[in-house]
C-alpha positions as CSV (number, residue, x, y, z in Angstrom):
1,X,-2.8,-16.1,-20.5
2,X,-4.5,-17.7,-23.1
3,X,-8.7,-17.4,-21.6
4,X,-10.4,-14.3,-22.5
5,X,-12.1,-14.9,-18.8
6,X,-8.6,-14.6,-17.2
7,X,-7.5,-12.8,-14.7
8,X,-3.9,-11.3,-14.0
9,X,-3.3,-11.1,-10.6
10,X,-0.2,-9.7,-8.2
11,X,0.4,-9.6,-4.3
12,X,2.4,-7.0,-2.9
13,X,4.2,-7.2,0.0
14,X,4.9,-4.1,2.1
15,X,7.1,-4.4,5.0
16,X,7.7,-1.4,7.2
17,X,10.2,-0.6,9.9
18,X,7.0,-0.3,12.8
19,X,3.2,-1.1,13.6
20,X,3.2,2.7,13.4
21,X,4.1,3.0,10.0
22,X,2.1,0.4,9.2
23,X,-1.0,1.6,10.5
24,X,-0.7,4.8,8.7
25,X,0.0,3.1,5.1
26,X,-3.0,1.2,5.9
27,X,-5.1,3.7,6.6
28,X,-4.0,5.8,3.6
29,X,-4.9,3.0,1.5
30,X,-8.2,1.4,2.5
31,X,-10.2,3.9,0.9
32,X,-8.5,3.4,-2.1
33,X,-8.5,-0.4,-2.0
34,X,-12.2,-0.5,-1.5
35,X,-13.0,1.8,-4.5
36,X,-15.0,0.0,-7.0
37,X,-12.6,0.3,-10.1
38,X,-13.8,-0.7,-13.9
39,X,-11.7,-4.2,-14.9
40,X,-9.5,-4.6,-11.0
41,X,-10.1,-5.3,-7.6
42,X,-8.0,-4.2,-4.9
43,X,-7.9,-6.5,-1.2
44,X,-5.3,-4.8,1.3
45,X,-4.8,-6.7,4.6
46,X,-2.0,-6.4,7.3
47,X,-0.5,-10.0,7.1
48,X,1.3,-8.5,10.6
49,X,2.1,-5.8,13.0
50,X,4.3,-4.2,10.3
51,X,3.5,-5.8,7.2
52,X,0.4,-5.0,4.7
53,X,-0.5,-6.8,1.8
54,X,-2.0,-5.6,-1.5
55,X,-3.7,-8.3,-3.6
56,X,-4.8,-6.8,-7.1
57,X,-6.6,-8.9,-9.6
58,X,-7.9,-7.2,-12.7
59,X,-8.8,-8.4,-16.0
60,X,-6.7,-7.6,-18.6
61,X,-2.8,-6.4,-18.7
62,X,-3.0,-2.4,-18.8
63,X,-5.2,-2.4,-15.8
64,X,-3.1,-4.9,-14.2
65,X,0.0,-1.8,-15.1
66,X,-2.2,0.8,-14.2
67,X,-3.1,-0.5,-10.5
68,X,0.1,-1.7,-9.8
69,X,1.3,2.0,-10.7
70,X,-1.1,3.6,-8.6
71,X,-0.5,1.7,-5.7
72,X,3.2,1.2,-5.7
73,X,3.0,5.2,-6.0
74,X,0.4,5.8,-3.3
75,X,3.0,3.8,-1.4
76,X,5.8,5.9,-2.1
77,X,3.8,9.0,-1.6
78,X,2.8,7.7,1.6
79,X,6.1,6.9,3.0
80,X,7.5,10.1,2.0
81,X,5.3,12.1,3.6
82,X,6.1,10.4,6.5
83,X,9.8,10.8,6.1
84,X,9.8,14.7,5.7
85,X,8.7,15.1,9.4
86,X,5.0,15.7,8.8
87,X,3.5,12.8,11.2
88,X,6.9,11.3,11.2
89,X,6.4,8.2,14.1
90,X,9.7,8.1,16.3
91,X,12.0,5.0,16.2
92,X,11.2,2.5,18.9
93,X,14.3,2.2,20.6
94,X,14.4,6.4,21.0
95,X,12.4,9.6,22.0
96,X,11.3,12.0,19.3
97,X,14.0,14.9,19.2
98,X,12.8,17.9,20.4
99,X,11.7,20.7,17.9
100,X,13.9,24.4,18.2
């Protein structure tokens, strides 16, 4: 980028295995995306039942590398926590297991 008045931007793509899932990244995320953040803006938008996107635009390379990092790791965190039982939404084609 050669303009001082650039701006670097990325769209993420996060595809999930349910609506479920997908409802709970997004709601883990909204605050976040609406923060006002010095030099980046954050839009977040479900593009379908089990899809989210993340659009980031910021003004300059390290806070491009910084939101990316903090999102991408919210992400992780997010789906995670889901996968180690806490909240964990049942697959659609079966009944939760039951708990001893």
């Amino acid at each position: 980028m050669t303009s001082p008045d650039a701006t670097w931007s990325a769209l993420v793509t996060v595809k999930t295995r349910g609506e479920r899932l997908a409802g709970m990244l997004e709601q883990s995320l909204r605050p976040e995306a609406e923060r006002e953040v010095p030099r980046t803006k954050a839009e977040l938008r479900r593009s379908s039942l089990d899809s989210l996107e993340l659009s980031i635009s910021a003004r300059d390379s390290g806070a491009m590398r910084a939101a990316l990092n903090t999102y991408l790791g919210w992400v992780h965190l997010s789906v995670a926590t889901v996968r180690s039982g806490s909240g964990s939404p049942a697959p659609a084609d079966r009944p939760p297991e039951p708990t001893p």
